[in-house]
C-alpha positions in Angstrom: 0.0 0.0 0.0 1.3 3.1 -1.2 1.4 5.9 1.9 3.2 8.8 0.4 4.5 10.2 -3.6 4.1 7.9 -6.4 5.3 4.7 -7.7 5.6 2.7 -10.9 4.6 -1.1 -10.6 6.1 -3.2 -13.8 4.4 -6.5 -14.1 5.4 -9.4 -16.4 3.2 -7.6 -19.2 1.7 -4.2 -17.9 2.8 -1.0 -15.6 0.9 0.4 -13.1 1.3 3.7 -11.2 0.6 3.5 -7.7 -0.5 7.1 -6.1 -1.4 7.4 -2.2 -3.3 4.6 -1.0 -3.7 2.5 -3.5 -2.9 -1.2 -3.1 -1.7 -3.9 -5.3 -2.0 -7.3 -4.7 -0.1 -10.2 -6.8 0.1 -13.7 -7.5 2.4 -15.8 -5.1 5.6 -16.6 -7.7 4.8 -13.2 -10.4 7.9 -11.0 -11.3 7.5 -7.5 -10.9 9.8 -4.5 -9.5 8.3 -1.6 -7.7 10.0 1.7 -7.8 9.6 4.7 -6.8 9.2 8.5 -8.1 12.9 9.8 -7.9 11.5 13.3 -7.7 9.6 13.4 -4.7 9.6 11.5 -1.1 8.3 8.0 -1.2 6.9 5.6 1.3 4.5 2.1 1.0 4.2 -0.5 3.0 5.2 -4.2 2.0 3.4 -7.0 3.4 4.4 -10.5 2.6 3.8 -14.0 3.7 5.6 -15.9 5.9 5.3 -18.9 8.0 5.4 -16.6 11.4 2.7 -17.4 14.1 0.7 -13.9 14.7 1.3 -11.7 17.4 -0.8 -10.5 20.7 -4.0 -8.2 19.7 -3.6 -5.2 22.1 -6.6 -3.4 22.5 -6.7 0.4 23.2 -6.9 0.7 27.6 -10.4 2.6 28.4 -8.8 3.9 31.0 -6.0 5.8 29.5 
C-alpha cells in the first residue's frame, strides 16, 4: 500500500502507477519491481507472507 509520492509497478506484461493509498495485490511466484518516483519522497508499506505465528492483539486501555 502506497502511503506517500508515487510509484511505478512493472508487471510481467503491464505497468501500473501507484499514487497514495492504493494497493496492489499479486500472485504468489509473479515478477514484478516496484520503484519509486525519484522526484519526490516515497513511502509504502510491504506486506508478505511468511510462516510466522501472529502476534498478541492489544486493545486500546479505556482507561487511559
Amino acid at each position: 500500500m502506497v502511503h506517500r509520492g508515487h510509484w511505478r509497478l512493472d508487471g510481467e506484461s503491464e505497468a501500473h502507477v501507484l499514487a497514495p493509498g492504493d494497493v496492489a495485490i499479486l500472485k504468489a511466484g509473479s515478477r514484478c519491481s516496484l520503484q519509486a518516483n525519484p522526484a519526490q519522497a516515497a513511502s509504502a508499506f510491504r506486506v508478505r507472507a511468511t510462516d510466522d505465528p501472529p502476534g498478541p492483539t492489544r486493545w486500546p486501555d479505556p482507561g487511559r
